[in-house]
C-alpha positions in Angstrom: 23.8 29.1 14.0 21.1 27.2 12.9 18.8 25.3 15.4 19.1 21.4 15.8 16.7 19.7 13.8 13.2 18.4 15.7 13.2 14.3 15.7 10.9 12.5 16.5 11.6 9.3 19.0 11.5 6.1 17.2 8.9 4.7 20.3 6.7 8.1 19.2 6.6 7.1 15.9 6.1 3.7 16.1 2.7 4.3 18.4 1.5 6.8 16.4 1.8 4.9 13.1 0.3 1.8 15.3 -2.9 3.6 16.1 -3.6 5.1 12.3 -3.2 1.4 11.3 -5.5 0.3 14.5 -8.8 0.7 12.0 -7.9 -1.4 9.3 -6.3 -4.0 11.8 -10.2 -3.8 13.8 -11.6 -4.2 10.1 -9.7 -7.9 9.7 -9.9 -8.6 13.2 -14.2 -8.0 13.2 -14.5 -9.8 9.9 -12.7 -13.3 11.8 -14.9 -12.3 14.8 -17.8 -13.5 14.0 -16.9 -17.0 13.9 -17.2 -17.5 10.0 -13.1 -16.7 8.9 -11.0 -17.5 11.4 -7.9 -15.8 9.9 -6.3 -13.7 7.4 -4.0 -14.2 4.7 -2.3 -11.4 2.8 -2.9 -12.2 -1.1 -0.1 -13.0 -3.5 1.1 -9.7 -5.6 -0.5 -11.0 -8.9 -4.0 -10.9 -7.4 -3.6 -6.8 -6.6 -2.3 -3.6 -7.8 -0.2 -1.3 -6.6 -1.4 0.8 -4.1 -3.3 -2.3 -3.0 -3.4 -4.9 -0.1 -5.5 -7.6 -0.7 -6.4 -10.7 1.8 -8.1 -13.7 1.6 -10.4 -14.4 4.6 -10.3 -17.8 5.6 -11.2 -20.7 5.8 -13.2 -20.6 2.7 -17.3 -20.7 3.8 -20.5 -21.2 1.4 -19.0 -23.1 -1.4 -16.3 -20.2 -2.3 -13.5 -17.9 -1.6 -14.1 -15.2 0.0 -11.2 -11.8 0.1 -11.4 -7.9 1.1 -8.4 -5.4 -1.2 -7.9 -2.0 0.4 -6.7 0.7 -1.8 -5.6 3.7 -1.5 -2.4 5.1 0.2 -1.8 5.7 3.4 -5.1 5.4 3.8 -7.9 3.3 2.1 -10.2 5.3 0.1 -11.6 2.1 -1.7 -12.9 -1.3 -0.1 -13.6 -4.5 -2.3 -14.9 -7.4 -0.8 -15.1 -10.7 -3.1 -17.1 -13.9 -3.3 -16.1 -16.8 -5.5 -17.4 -19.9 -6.2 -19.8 -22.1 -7.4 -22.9 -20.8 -9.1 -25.1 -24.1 -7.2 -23.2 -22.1 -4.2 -24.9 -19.1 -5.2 -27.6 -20.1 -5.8 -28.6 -22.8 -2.7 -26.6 -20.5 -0.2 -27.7 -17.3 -1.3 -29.9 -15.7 1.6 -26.6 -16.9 4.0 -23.4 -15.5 1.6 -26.1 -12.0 1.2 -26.3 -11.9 5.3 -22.5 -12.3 5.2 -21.8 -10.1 2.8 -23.9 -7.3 4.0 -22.5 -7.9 7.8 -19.0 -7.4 6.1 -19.7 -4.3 4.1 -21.6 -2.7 7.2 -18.1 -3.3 9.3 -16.0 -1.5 6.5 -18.7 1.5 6.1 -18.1 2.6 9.5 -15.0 1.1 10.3 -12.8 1.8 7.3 -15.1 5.5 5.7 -16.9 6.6 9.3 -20.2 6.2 7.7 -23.0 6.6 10.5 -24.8 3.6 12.2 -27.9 5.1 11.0 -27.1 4.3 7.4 -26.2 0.7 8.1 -29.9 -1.4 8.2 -30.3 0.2 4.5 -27.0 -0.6 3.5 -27.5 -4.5 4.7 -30.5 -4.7 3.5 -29.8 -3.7 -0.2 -26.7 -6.1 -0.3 -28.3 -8.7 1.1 -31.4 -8.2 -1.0 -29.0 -8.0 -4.0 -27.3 -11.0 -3.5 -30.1 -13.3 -2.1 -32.4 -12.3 -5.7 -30.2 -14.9 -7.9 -30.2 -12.7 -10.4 -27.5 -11.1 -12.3 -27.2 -7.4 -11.3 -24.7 -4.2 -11.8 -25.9 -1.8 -9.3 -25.1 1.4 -7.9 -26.3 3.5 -5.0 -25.3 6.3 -2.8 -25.6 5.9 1.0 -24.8 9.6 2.4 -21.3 10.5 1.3 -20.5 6.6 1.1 -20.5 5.3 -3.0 -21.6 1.3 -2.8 -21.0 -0.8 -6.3 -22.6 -4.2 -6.3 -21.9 -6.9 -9.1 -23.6 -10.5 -8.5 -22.0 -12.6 -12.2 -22.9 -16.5 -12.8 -21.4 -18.3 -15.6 -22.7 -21.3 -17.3 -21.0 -24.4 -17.3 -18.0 -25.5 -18.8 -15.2 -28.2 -18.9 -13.3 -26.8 -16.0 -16.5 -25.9 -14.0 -19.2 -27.7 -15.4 -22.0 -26.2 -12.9 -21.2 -23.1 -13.7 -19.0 -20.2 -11.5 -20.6 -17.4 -9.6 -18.6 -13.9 -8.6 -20.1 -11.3 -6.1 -18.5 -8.0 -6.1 -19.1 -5.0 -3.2 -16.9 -1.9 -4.2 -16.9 0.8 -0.8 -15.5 4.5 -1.9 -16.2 7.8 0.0 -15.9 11.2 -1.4 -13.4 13.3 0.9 -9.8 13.5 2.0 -9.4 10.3 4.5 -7.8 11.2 7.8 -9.5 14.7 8.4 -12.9 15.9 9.6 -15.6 14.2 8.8 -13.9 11.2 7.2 -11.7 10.6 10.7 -12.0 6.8 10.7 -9.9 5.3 8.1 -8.3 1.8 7.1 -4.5 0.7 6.2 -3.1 -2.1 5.8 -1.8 -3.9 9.1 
């Protein structure tokens, strides 16, 4: 006779699955902390991939949109946060959308790839500086076992936008397995 099969009870499961999903919840919930989005919104399918979920921070701030896509499955192994909007946006606001920007990646870093606080003021500072230059840039830099990708894009102006459209791009990936030792602090989707 064989022995009954283990189960696990439903409550067990549910808790346990609740606290693995407890970092990328404290990811969304400190990005509308600080008082700039107020909420979250998940975003439509055609705006991510599979394996991705996507959300639009709200309301929109600094003359754009503003979003965060997780990817990775079950947990995120890749963050990409997303400005949009106006290159005069860009452009007047940029010290301010940097600041942001850097405030957000910083949060995901140790939040969402357990990258150490003592990697965060050069982190910050190399967004912010990126993104406050006005200048187009690709960039790509290493911050201990954290991979950062920047992309700051302006358009010129045409019919549909005639002062032109701006785009900034921070891409998060870590090298490791997320979940074990010493990548314990990981991000899914709430």
């Amino acid at each position: 006779m064989t022995p009954p099969a283990r189960t696990v009870p439903l409550a067990l499961a549910l808790l346990t699955g609740g606290t693995a999903d407890a970092a990328s919840h404290d990811l969304l919930a400190g990005l509308s902390a600080d008082g700039v989005f107020r909420q979250t919104r998940p975003l439509p399918d055609d705006r991510v991939r599979r394996g991705e979920r996507g959300y639009a921070l709200l309301p929109d701030q600094f003359g754009g949109q503003w979003s965060v896509i997780l990817s990775g499955t079950p947990a995120a192994n890749t963050v990409h946060f997303t400005f949009m909007g106006g290159r005069a946006a860009l452009t007047q606001g940029g010290p301010t959308i940097g600041k942001l920007m850097g405030r957000m990646v910083g949060r995901a870093a140790t939040t969402c790839f357990n990258v150490g606080t003592e990697r965060l003021p050069d982190l910050r500072a190399w967004v912010e500086g990126a993104v406050r230059a006005g200048q187009d840039v690709t960039l790509d830099r290493r911050f201990g076992p954290l991979r950062a990708q920047l992309l700051v894009n302006r358009t010129d102006g045409d019919p549909d936008s005639p002062a032109g459209l701006a785009e900034v791009d921070v891409l998060l990936t870590r090298s490791g397995t997320p979940g074990t030792a010493p990548w314990t602090n990981t991000c899914r989707a709430p």
